[in-house]
C-alpha atoms as one frame of an Amber mdcrd trajectory, in Angstrom:
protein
  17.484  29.976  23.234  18.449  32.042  20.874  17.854  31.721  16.856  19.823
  33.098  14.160  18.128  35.372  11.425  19.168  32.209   8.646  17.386  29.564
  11.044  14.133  32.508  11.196  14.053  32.965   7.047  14.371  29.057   6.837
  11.131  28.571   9.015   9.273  31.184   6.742   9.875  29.769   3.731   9.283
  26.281   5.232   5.643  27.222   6.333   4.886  29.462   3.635   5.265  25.921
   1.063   3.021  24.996   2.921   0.495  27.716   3.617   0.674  28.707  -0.818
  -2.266  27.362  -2.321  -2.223  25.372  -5.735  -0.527  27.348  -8.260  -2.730
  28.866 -11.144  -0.722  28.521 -13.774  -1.201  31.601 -16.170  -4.506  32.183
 -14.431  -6.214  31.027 -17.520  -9.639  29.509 -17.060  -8.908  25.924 -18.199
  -6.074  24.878 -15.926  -5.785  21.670 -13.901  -3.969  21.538 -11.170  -2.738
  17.789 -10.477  -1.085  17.324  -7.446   0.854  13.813  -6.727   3.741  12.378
  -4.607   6.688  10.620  -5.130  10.115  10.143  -6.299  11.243  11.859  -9.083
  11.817   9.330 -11.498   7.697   8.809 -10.917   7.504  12.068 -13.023   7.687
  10.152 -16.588   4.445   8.853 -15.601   2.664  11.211 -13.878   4.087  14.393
 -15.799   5.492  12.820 -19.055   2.586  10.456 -19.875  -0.326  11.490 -17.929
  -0.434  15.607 -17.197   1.178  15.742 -20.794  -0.789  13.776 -22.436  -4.067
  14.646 -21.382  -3.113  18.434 -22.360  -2.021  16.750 -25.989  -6.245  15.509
 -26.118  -7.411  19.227 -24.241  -5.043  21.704 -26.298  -7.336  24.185 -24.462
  -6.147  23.259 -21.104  -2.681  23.459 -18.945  -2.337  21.052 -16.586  -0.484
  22.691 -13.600   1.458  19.175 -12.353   2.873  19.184  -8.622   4.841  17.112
  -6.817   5.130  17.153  -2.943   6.561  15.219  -0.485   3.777  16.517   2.431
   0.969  16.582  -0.230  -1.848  15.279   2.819  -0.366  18.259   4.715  -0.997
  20.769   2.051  -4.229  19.028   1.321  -5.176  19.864   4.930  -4.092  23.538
   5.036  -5.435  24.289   1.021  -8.863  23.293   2.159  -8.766  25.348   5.297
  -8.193  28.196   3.172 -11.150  27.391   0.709  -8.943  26.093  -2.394  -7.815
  22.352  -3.737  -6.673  21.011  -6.844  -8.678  19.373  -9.676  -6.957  16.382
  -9.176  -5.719  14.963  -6.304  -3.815  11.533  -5.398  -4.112  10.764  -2.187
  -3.835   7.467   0.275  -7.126   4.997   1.185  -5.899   5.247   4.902  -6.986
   8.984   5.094  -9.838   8.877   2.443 -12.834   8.725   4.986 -11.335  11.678
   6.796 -11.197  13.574   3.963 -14.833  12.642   3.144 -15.826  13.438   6.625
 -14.076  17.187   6.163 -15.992  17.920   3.139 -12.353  17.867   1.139 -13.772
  15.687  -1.503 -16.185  16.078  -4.585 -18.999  13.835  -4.369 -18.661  11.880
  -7.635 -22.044  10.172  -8.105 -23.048  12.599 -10.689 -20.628  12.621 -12.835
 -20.097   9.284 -12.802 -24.173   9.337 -13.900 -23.433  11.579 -16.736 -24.823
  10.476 -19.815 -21.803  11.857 -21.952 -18.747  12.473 -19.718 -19.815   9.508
 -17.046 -18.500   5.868 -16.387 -20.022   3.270 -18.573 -21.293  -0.382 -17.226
 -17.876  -1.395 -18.403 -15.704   0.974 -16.803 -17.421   0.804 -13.508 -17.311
  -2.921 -13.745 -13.405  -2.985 -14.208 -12.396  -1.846 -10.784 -12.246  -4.497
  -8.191 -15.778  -4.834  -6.533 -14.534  -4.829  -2.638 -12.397  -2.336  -3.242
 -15.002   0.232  -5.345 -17.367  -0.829  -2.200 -14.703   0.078   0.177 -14.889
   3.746  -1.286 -18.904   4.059  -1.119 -19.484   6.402   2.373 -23.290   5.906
   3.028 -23.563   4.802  -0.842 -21.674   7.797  -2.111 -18.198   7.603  -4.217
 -15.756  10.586  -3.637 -12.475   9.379  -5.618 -11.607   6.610  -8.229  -8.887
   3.451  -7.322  -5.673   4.074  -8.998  -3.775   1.197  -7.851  -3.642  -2.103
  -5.405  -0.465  -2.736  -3.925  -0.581  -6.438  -2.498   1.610  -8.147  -0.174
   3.122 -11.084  -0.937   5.853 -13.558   0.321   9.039 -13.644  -1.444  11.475
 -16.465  -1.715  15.388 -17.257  -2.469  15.295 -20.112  -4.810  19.020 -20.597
  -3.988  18.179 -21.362  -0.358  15.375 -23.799  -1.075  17.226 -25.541  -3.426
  20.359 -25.647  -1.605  18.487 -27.253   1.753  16.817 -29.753  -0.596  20.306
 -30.850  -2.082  21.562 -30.887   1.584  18.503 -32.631   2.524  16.694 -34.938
   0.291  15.160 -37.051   2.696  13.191 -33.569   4.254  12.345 -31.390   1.043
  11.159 -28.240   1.199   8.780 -26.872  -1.777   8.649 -23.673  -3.181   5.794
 -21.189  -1.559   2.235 -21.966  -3.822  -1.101 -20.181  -3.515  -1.839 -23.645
  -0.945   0.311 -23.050   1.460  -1.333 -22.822   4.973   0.068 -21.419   8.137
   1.318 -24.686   8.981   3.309 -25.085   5.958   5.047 -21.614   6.115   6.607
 -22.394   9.905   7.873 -25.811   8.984   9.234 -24.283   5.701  10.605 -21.629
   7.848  11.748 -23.644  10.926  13.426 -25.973   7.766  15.579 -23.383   6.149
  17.042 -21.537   9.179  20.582 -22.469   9.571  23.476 -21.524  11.795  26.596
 -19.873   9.951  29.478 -22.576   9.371  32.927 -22.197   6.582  30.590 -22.607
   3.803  28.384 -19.578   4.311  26.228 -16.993   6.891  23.527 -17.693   8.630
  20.058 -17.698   7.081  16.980 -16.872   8.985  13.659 -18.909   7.832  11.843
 -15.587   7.606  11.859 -11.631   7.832   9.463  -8.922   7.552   9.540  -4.977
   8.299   7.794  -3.991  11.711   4.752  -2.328  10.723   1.206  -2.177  10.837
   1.030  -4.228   7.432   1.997  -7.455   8.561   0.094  -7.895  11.621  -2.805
  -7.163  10.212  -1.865  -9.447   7.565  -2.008 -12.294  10.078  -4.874 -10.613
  11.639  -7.001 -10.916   8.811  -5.552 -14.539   7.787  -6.997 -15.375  11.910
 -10.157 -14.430  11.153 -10.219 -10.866  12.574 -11.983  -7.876  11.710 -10.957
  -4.346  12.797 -14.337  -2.633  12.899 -17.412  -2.475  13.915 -20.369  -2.328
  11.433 -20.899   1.554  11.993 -16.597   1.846  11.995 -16.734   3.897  15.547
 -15.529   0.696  17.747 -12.557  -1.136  16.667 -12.530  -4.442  17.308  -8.698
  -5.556  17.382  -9.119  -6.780  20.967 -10.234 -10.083  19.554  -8.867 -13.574
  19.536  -7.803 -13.521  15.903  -5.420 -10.793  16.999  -4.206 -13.213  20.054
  -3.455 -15.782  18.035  -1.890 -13.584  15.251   0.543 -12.440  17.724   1.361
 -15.547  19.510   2.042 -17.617  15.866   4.594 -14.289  14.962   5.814 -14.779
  18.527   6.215 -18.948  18.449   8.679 -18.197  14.919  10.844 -15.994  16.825
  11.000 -18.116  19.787  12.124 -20.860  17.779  14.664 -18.788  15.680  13.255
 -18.704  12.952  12.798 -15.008  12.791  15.032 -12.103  14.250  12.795  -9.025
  14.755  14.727  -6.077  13.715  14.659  -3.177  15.552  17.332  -0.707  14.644
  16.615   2.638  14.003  20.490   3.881  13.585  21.549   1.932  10.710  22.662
  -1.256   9.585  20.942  -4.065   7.477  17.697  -4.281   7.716  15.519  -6.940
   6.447  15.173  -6.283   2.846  18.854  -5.727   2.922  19.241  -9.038   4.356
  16.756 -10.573   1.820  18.604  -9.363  -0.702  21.927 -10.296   0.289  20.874
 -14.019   0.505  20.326 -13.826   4.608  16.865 -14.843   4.628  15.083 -17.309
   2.669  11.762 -16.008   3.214  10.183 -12.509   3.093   6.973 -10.418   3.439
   6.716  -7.588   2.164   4.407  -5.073  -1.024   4.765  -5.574  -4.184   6.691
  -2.363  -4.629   9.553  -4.208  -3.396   9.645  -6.397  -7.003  11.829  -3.735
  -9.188  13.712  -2.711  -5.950  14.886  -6.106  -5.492  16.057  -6.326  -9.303
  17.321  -2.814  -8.989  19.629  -3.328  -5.862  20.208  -7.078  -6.244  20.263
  -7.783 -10.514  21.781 -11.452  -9.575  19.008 -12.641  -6.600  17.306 -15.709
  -7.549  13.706 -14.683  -5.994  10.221 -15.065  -7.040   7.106 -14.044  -5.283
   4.295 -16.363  -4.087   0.808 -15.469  -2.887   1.069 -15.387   1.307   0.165
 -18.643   3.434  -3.311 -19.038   4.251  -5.102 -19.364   7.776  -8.528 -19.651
   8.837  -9.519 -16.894   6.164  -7.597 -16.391   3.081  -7.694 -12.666   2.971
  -4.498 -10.622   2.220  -3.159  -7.320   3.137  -3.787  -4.402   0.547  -3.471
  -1.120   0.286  -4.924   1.785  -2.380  -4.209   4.732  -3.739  -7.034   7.027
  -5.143  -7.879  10.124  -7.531 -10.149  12.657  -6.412 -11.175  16.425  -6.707
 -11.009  19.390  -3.710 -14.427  20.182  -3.044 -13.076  23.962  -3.679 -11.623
  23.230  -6.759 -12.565  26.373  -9.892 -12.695  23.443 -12.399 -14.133  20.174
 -11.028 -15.392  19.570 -14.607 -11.911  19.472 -15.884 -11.068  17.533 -12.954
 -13.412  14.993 -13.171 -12.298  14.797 -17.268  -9.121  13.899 -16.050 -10.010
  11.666 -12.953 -12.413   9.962 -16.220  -9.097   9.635 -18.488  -6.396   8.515
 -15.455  -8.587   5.228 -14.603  -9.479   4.319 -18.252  -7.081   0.470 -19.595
  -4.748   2.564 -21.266  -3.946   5.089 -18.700  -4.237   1.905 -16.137  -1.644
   0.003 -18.269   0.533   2.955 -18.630   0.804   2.910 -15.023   1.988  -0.730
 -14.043   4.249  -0.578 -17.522   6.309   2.088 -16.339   6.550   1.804 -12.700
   5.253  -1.618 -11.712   5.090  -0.837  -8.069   1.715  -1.980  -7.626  -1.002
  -3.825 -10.236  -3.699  -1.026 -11.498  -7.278  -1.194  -9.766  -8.629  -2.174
 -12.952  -8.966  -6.063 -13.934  -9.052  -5.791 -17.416  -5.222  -4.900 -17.205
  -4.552  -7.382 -14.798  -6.438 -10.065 -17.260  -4.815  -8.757 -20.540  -1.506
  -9.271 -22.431  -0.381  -5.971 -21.814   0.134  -7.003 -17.910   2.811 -10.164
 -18.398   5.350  -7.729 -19.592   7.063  -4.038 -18.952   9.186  -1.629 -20.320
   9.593   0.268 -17.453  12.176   2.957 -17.203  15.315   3.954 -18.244  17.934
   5.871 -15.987  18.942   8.783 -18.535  22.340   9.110 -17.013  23.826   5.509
 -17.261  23.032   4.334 -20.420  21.466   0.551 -20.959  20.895   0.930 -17.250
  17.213   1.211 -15.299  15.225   3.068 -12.599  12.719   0.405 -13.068  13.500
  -2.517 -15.024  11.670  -3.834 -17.577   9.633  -7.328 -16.751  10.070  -9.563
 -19.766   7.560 -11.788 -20.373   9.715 -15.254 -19.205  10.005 -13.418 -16.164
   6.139 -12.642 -15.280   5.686 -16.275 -13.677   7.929 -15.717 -10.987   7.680
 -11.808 -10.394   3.473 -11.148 -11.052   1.508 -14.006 -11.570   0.768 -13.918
  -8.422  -0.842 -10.222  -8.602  -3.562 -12.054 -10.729  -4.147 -14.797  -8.086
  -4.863 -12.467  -5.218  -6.811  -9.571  -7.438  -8.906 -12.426  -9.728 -12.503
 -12.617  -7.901 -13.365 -16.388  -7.077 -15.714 -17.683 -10.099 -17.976 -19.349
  -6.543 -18.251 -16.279  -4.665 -17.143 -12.959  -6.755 -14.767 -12.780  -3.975
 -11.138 -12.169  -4.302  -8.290 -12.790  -1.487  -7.079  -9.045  -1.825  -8.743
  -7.088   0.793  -8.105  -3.646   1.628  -8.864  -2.487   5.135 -10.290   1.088
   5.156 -12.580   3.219   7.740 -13.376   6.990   9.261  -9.973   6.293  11.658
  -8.206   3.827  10.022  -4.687   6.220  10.138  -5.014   5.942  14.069  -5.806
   2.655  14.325  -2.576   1.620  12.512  -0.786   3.916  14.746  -1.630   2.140
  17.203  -1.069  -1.420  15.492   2.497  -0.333  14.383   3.495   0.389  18.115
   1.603  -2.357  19.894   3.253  -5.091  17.319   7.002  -3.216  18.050   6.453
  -3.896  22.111   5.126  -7.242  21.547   8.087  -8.634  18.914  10.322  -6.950
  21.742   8.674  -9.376  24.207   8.468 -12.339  22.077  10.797 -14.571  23.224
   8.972 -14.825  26.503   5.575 -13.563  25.948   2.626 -15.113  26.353  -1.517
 -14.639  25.721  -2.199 -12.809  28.368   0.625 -10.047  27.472  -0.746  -9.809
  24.353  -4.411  -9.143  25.777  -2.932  -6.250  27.602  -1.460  -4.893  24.422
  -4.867  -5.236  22.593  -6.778  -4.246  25.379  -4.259  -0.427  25.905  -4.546
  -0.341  21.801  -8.251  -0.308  21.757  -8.582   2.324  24.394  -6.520   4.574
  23.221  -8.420   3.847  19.899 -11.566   4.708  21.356 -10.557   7.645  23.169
  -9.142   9.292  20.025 -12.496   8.834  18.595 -14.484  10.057  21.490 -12.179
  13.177  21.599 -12.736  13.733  17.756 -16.603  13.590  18.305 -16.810  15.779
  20.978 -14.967  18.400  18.860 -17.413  17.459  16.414 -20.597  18.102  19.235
 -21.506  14.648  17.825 -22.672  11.960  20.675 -20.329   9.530  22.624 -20.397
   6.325  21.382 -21.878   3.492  23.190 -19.801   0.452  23.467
């Protein structure tokens, strides 16, 4: 085949983003280089208030701030070639492998520092699992920045409309008490056939990913590990009977998997255009929903509970290349990004996801947010504010799922992490797709043979990555 000389100069300059190590801005000796992702409207945070500012406290220093859209990529090539930045974001899914690959500063002694460290108080602000999640053979190598929950979302207007239609059979909003049990009937309740009044409305709708099985999963009882994290452990009957209670509710109609990779509406589209009166999903989805949908009467509910009342989480983290030229600056401004104010900052302007630090979530500064303004339509938002009449229906329950139980220290938000998480949810994501495909006439034992292929090709990936390694087979 042959390739024109504009295709040829495209794939240089496509590779060479890649292979160009952090820039070094001025080549002065007090630079940070802070490297993030996200969408561009993120930058008033991460740029604006946070690179900015901490420059504004360092006058010294000049915080190189980059944006990528294939940050773990460059992550990946940077450290083969010996270099990082002094600050990295990065995702809890591939946090052990960095750890494993020597990408990340060990932390422990800074943190001990007697003048730049963490105080009693700081440390004790992050959520306990989650800092605990982070400790590799009782080491730290990054901070929490955030803890995006998932919750279940509701259309008033649906509820109430069945209940006016119905008032010898009515349905409650979702509460924090709501068992597996209650969710199906609720769901089973609300779907309705279209008529010459309105559409059709599905009981429930979710996006098919890894998230919400495990969600179930979890909810069943399950685990996904092993204690030493080299077996996984999905092959399990929490993970039968996670599948088969997804599969009864679209057996009975209740929920219409959606498939569609060409188009069309998918189920937050069909949330938000009053098709669904029940919906699972992060809690990024809270400003999108407002954003795309200003008149939707919604609110958000903590998720049903089932044998366990764990809920899906997931973090992102700050942390320093091992080969970065100033890890003390880095670890200044790791120190400053997860300090209250910084931590407010973040869920005030983008309130995609509750900061990993519970003073926030337990002060006044949480049950409101300016959030931010779109500087080319006036009066108009990127994120909307939250006004404080509106926390009740849109955050409260953030607190319920990230407040520790005064019994057990325990709180429902858990956040699944480990040395292969990444594959394992691979996995998960296609082994729930060919199961929902299935659903209306699967049964337990098809769902064994899903769980039994995803746990071998699990453990194969492993084996093959500890061979490379020369590190022993595992013995299972």
């Amino acid at each position: 085949m042959r390739v024109s000389t504009g295709v040829l100069i495209g794939l240089v300059v496509a590779t060479a983003a890649v292979l160009v190590p952090p820039r070094v801005a001025g080549l002065g000796r007090d630079v940070v280089t802070m490297t993030i992702w996200g969408q561009p409207f993120e930058d008033r945070l991460f740029k604006d208030l946070y690179a900015r500012g901490f420059e504004k406290l360092h006058p010294g220093v000049s915080v190189d701030y980059q944006r990528h859209s294939d940050v773990d990529a460059k992550y990946n090539v940077w450290h083969a070639q010996g270099t990082g930045p002094e600050v990295m974001r990065l995702r809890i899914t591939t946090y052990h492998q960095m750890v494993a690959r020597g990408m990340l500063e060990p932390l422990d002694e800074y943190i001990k520092d007697s003048k730049l460290g963490l105080t009693p108080r700081e440390l004790a602000a992050f959520p306990p699992q989650l800092l605990e999640t982070l400790r590799v053979d009782g080491h730290l190598y990054a901070l929490p920045e955030d803890t995006a929950q998932f919750g279940l979302y509701y259309n008033r207007a649906i509820f109430d409309e069945h209940n006016r239609l119905h008032p010898g059979d009515l349905v409650s909003y979702p509460t924090s008490a709501w068992t597996w049990a209650d969710f199906r009937s609720a769901a089973k309740k609300l779907t309705r056939p279209a008529d010459a009044s309105h559409g059709p409305v599905s009981g429930f709708d979710v996006v098919i990913w890894e998230w919400p099985f495990m969600e179930f999963f979890f909810q069943a009882g399950g685990e996904l590990w092993t204690s030493d994290g080299l077996s996984t452990t999905i092959n399990s009957p929490a993970a039968v009977e996670a599948l088969m209670f997804l599969g009864a509710m679209v057996q009975d109609g209740s929920w219409k998997p959606y498939f569609s990779q060409l188009g069309g509406l998918g189920p937050p589209d069909r949330f938000q255009n009053g098709q669904v009166a029940m919906y699972l999903d992060g809690s990024w989805m809270v400003p999108a929903f407002e954003v795309n949908a200003p008149k939707l009467d919604f609110a958000v509910a903590v998720p049903a509970k089932g044998k366990s009342d764990r809920n899906m989480g997931g973090s992102v983290l700050w942390g320093i290349s091992s080969h970065a030229r100033r890890k003390d600056l880095g670890w200044e401004m790791v120190h400053w990004l997860v300090q209250e104010p910084q931590a407010a900052s973040y869920w005030d302007t983008l309130r995609v996801a509750p900061p990993a630090h519970l003073g926030v979530i337990r002060s006044p500064s949480f049950g409101s947010t300016k959030g931010v303004a779109d500087p080319s339509r006036p009066g108009m938002y990127l994120v909307p504010p939250m006004p404080a009449e509106r926390f009740k229906d849109r955050a409260q329950w953030l607190v319920e799922l990230m407040t520790p139980d005064p019994a057990t220290g325990v709180a429902r938000s858990y956040i699944p992490a480990g040395l292969y998480q990444a594959r394992l949810e691979e996995e998960i994501r296609e082994m729930f797709k060919e199961f929902l495909q299935r659903a209306g006439a699967a049964d337990a034992a098809f769902a064994r043979g899903l769980l039994e292929r995803t746990e071998r090709n699990v453990h194969a990936f492993i084996d093959r990555d500890r061979a490379a390694r020369n590190l022993p087979p595992v013995r299972r």
